[in-house]
C-alpha positions in Angstrom: 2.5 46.0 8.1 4.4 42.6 7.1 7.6 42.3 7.0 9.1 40.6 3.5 12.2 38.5 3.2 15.0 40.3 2.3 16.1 37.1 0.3 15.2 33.8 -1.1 16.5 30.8 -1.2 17.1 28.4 -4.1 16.4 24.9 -3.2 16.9 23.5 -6.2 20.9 24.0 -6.2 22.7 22.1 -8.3 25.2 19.8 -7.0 29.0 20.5 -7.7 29.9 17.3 -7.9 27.4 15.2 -9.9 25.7 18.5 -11.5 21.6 17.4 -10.7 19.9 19.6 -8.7 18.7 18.1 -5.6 15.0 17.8 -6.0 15.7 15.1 -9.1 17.9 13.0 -6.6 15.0 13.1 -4.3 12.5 12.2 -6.8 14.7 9.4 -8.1 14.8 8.2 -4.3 11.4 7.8 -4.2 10.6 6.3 -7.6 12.9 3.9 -5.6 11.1 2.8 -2.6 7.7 2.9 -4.8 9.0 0.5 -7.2 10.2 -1.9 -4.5 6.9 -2.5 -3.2 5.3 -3.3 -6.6 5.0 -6.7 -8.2 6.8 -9.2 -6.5 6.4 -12.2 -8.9 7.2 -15.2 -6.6 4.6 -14.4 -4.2 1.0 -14.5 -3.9 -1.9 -12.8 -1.9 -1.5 -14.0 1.4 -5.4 -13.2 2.2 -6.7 -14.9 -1.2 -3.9 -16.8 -3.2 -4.1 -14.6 -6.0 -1.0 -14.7 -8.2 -0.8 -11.0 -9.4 0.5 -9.2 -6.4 1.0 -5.2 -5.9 3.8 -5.8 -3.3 3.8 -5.3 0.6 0.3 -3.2 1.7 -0.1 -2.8 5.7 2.8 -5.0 5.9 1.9 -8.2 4.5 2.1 -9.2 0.1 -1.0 -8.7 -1.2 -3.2 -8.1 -4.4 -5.0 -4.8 -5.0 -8.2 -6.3 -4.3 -7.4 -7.5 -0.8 -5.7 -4.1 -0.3 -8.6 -1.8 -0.8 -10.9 -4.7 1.2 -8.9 -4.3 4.5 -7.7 -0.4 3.9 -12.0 0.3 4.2 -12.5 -2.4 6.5 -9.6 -3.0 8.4 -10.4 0.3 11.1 -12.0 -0.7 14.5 -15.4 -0.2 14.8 -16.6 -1.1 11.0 -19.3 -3.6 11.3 -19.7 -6.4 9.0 -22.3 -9.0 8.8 -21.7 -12.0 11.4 -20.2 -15.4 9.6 -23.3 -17.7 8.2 -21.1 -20.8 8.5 -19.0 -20.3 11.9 -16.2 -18.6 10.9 -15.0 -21.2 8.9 -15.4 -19.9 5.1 -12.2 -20.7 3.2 -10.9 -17.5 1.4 -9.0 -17.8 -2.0 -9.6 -16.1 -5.4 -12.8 -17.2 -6.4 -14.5 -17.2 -3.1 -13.2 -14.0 -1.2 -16.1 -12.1 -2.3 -18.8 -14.3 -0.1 -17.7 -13.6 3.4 -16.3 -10.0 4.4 -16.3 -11.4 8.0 -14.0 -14.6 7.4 -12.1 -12.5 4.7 -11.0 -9.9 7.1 -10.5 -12.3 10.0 -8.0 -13.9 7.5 -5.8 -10.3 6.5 -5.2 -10.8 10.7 
């Protein structure tokens, strides 16, 4: 047989000074940090130049295109096709889409 808990508790208190209940000032703490990594209109993609940035990704200003590049090839041990030219492919809006290899060798 299980015991029950005699009691529950409310986590969602209200606070007697400011009179919001805890979980909003969480919430509002987190819309916060979110925000803060959105947009940051001086800068652009440090991988591919672009000018429309989503804010700091893995550390380092980037658009969402270079994000979701690195975030499914960025892992150790994903294989990409070898570099056709060297390793010297320049990497900038209109040509990040011809070399994976040179385009990730560029996010490091």
């Amino acid at each position: 047989m299980m015991d029950t808990c005699d009691y529950d508790i409310d986590y969602r208190q209200n606070d007697k000074y400011t009179g919001h209940d805890d979980s909003s000032i969480f919430m509002k703490n987190i819309s916060k940090k979110m925000n803060s990594n959105r947009h940051l209109p001086n800068e652009s993609c440090r991988v591919c130049g672009f000018e429309k940035t989503t804010g700091r990704n893995f550390g380092v200003t980037t658009c969402s295109t270079c994000k979701a590049f690195f975030r499914r090839n960025g892992r150790t041990g994903s294989s990409l096709p070898p570099c056709r030219f060297g390793g010297n492919c320049p990497v900038n809006e209109r040509t990040r889409r011809q070399c994976p290899t040179c385009r990730l060798a560029k996010c490091f």
